[in-house]
C-alpha positions in Angstrom: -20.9 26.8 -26.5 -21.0 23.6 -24.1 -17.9 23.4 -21.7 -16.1 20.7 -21.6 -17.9 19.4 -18.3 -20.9 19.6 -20.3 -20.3 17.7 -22.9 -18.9 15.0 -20.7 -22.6 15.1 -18.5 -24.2 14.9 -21.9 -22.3 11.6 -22.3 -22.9 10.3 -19.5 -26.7 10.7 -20.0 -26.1 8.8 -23.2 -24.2 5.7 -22.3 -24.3 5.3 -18.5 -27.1 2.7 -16.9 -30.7 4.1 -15.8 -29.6 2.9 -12.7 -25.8 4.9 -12.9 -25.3 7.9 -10.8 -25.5 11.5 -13.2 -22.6 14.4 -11.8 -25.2 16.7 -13.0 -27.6 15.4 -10.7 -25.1 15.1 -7.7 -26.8 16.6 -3.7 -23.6 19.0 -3.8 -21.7 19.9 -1.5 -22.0 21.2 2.3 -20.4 24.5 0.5 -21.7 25.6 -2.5 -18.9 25.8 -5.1 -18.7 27.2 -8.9 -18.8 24.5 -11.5 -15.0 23.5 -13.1 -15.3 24.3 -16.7 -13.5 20.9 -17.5 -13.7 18.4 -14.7 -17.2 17.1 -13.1 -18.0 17.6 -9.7 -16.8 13.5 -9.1 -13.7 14.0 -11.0 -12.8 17.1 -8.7 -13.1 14.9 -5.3 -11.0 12.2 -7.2 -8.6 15.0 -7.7 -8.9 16.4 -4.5 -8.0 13.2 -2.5 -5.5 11.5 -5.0 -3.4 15.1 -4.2 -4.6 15.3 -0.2 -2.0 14.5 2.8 -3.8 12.0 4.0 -3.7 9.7 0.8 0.0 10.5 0.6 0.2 9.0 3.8 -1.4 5.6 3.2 2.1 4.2 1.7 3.5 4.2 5.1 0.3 2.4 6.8 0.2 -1.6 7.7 -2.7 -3.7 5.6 -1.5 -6.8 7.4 1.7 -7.5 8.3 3.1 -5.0 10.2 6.3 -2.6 8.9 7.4 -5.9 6.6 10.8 -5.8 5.4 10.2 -7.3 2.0 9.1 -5.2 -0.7 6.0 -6.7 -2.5 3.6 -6.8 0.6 0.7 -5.1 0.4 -0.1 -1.7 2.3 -3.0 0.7 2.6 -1.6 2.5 -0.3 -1.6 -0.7 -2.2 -4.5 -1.9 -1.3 -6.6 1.5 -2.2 -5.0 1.2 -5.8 -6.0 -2.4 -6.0 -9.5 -1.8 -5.0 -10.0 1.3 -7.3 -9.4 -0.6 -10.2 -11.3 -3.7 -9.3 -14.4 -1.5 -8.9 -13.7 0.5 -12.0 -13.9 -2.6 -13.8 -17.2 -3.5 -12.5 -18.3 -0.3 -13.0 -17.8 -0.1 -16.4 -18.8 -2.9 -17.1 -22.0 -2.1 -15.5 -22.1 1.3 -17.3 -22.3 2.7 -13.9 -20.4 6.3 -13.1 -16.8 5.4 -13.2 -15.3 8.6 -11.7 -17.5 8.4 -8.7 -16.5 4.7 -8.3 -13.1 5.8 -8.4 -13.2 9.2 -5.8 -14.9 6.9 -3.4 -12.5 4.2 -3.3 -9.6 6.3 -3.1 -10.9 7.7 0.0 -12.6 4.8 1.9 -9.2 4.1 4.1 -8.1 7.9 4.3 -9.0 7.1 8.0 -7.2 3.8 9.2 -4.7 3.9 11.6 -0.9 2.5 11.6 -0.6 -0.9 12.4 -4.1 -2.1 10.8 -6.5 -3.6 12.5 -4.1 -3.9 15.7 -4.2 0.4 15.7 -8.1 0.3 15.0 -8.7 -1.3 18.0 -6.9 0.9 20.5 -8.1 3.9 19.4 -11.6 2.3 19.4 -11.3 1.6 23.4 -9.3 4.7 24.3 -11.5 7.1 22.6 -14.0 8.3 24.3 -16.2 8.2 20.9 -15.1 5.1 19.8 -13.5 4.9 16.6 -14.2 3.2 13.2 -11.8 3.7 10.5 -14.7 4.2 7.8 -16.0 7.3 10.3 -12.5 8.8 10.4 -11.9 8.3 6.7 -14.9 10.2 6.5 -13.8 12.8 9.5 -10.9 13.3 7.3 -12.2 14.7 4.4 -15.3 16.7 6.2 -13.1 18.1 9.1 -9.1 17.6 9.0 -8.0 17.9 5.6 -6.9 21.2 3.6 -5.7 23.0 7.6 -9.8 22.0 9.1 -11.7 23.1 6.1 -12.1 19.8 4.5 -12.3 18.9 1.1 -15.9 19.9 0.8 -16.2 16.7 -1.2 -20.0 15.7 -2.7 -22.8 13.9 -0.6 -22.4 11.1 -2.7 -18.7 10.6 -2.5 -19.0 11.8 1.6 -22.0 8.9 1.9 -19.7 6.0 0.2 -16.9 6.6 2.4 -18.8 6.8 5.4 -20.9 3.4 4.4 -18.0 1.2 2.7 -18.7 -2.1 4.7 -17.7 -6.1 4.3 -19.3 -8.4 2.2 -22.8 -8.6 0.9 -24.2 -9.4 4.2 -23.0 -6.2 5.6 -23.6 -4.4 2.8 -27.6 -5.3 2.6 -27.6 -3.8 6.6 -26.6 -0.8 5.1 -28.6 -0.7 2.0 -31.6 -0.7 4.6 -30.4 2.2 6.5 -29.5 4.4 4.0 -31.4 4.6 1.4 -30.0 7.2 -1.3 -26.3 5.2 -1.2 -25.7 5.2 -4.8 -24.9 1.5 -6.6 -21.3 3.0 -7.3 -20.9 2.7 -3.5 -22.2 -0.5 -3.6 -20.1 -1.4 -6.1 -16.8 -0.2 -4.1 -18.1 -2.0 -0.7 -18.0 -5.5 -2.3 -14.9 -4.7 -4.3 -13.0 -4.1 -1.1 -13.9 -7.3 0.6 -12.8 -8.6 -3.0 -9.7 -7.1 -3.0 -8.3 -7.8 0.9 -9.8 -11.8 1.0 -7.3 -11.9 -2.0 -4.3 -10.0 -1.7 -4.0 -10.9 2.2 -3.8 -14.4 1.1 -1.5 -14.3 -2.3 0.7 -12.0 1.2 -0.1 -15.0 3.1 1.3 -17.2 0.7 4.5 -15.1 0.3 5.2 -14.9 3.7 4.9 -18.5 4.1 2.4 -18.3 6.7 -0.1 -20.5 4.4 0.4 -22.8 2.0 -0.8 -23.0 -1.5 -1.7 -26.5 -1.4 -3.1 -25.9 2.1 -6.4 -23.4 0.4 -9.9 -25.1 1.0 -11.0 -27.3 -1.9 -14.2 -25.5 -1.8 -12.4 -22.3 -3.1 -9.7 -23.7 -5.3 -13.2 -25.2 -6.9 -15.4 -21.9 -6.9 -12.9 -19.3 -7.5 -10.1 -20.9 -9.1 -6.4 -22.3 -8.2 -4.2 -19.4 -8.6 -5.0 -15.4 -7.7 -5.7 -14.2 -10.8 -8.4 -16.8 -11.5 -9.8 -16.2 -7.9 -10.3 -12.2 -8.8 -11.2 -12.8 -12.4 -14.0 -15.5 -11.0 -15.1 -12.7 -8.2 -15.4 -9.6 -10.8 -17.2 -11.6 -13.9 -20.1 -13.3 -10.9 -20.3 -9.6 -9.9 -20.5 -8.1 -13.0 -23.1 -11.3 -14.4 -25.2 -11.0 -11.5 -25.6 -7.2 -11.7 -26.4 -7.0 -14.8 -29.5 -4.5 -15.5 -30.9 -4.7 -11.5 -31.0 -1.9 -8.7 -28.1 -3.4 -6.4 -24.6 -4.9 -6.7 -25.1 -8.9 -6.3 -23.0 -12.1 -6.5 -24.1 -15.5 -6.8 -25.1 -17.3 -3.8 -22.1 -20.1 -5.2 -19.5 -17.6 -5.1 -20.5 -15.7 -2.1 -19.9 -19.4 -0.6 -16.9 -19.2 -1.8 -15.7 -15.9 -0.8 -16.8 -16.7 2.7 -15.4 -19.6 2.8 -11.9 -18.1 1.5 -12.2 -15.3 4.6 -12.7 -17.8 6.7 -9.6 -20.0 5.9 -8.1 -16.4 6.3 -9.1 -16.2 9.8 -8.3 -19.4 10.8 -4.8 -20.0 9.3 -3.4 -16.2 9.1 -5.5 -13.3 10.9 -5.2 -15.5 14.2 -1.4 -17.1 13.4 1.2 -16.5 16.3 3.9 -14.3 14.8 1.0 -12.0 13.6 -0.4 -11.6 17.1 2.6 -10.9 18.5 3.6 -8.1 16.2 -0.5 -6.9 17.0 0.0 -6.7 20.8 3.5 -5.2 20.6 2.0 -2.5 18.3 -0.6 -1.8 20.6 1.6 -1.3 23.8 3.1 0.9 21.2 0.0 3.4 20.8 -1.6 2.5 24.3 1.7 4.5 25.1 1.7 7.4 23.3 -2.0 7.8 23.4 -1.6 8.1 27.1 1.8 10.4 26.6 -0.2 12.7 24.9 -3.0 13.5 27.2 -0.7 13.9 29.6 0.8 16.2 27.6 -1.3 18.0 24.8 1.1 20.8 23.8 3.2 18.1 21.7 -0.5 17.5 20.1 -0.1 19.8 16.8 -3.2 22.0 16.3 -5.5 20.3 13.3 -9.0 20.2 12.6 -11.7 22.2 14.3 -10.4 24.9 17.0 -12.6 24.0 19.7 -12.3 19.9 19.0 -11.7 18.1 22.2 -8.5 17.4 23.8 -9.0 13.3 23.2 -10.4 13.2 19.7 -7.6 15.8 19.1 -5.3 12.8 20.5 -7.1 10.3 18.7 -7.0 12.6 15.0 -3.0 12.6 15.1 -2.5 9.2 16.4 -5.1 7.8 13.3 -3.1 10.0 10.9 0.3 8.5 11.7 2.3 6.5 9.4 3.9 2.9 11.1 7.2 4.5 10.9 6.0 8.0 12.5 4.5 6.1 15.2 7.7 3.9 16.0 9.7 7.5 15.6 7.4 9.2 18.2 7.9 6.8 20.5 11.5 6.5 20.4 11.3 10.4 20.8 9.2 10.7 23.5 9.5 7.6 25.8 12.3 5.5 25.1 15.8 6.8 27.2 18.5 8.2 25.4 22.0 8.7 26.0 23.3 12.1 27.9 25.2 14.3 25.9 27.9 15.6 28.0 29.0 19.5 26.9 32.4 20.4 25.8 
């Protein structure tokens, strides 16, 4: 008799695309695992990173604005959730692999750093490797997760975090260099840029930094007036100009428009005052303890690979913090405190 798994892999081979991914058909996994006799191998890396450390963390990690106040701003957390279920609403609609859509975008940001962008960019000149957040994301789950083991997740899964880029532009780059990344990792790449160009402004808006009326006639005309209309315009040109090919499109109309929405983001919020000021302080912020903790690498706890480097050691706990961590280790270890005197 067919286990339960099997059954579902039988129904994917009757109602997903030619051009969908199969979990029967999946590279594996670095370590060869037995089969779950009711999830598929895609569902299990959902599983594993929905209940992972890492994705707990993403709550407490900046999209934007940095450690807001109010309570309806966007953060990692958020924004993961948000770009899941864009992309599993393309993907069903393309009849493409929704679970594997779904594992992948869960873990794209596993890897980001407190503080954005702003965090990104430190670690990214102090490291001695560098640093991208789509390469930790990925370092995450291969090498730091589950006490160093990793999740042993599957190529596919492994091959869209690593390769989860910006826009179409971008994502045609990566297309070229490498070849086997499945269309549900396409599917997730666009969905992201989706997701951020539109919640960082509706945050925008909220904030007060932009204003409404202030939005580029070009995109209030392509995309629509009002955020819902701008994501609902976005998903149906992706889904329309999908339909039945090899790769994850949008019209060349609405990729005008898209750009032309980021770049109004650039202008009047990525680069506005009070948001570069919270960016640099945050930076002095990790500068500091990144350099605190070379100089001292016994208050570096022990995760990850045994024989891993003393600075990508540094730069693995510094990416894993939280905003509110990183504020509380600073506090702890370099701000003065007040003597105590005994009794």
């Amino acid at each position: 008799m067919a286990s339960i798994r099997e059954r579902t892999q039988e129904f994917e081979d009757m109602t997903l695309s030619p051009h969908a991914s199969r979990s029967a058909k999946t590279r594996g996994r670095a370590r060869q695992e037995s089969e779950c006799d009711i999830r598929t191998p895609y569902q299990r890396d959902r599983d594993r990173i929905l209940h992972s450390k890492s994705f707990r963390r993403l709550k407490g990690k900046t999209q934007v604005f940095l450690s807001p106040e109010g309570d309806h701003y966007r953060t990692r957390l958020s924004h993961t959730l948000e770009v899941a279920q864009i992309s599993r609403t393309v993907a069903r609609a393309l009849r493409l692999n929704e679970d594997l859509v779904e594992a992948i975008a869960l873990g794209h940001d596993l890897g980001h750093t407190p503080f954005g962008h702003a965090g990104e960019a430190v670690l990214a000149r102090l490291n001695p490797g560098g640093f991208h957040h789509s390469v930790q994301s990925l370092r995450v789950v291969e090498a730091l997760e589950y006490d160093g083991k990793g999740l042993n997740l599957t190529s596919e899964v492994r091959d869209g975090i690593r390769w989860h880029s910006k826009g179409l532009a971008r994502l045609a780059e990566v297309r070229e260099r490498v070849p086997k990344l499945t269309l549900e990792a396409e599917v997730v790449s666009l969905c992201d840029c989706v997701a951020y160009t539109n919640h960082d402004l509706d945050d925008a808006i909220r904030a007060g930094i932009v204003d409404a009326q202030a939005i580029p006639e070009e995109v209030m005309r392509v995309l629509g007036k009002t955020f819902s209309s701008r994501l609902n315009t976005l998903v149906h040109d992706i889904v329309e100009s999908s339909q039945g090919g090899p790769a994850i499109r949008m019209s060349s109309t609405v990729e005008a428009g898209l750009e032309a929405q980021r770049a109004f983001l650039l202008e009047k919020m990525y680069r506005q005052t009070e948001l570069l000021e919270a960016s640099a302080r945050a930076k002095w912020v990790l500068e500091s303890l990144h350099r605190h903790y070379m100089e001292h690498p016994d208050a570096v706890p022990a995760e990850g690979p045994a024989d891993t480097p003393l600075p990508q050691k540094v730069c693995d706990f510094i990416a894993g913090m939280t905003d509110h961590y990183a504020l509380a280790q600073f506090d702890r270890r370099l701000m003065p405190h007040p003597w105590v005197e005994e009794d």
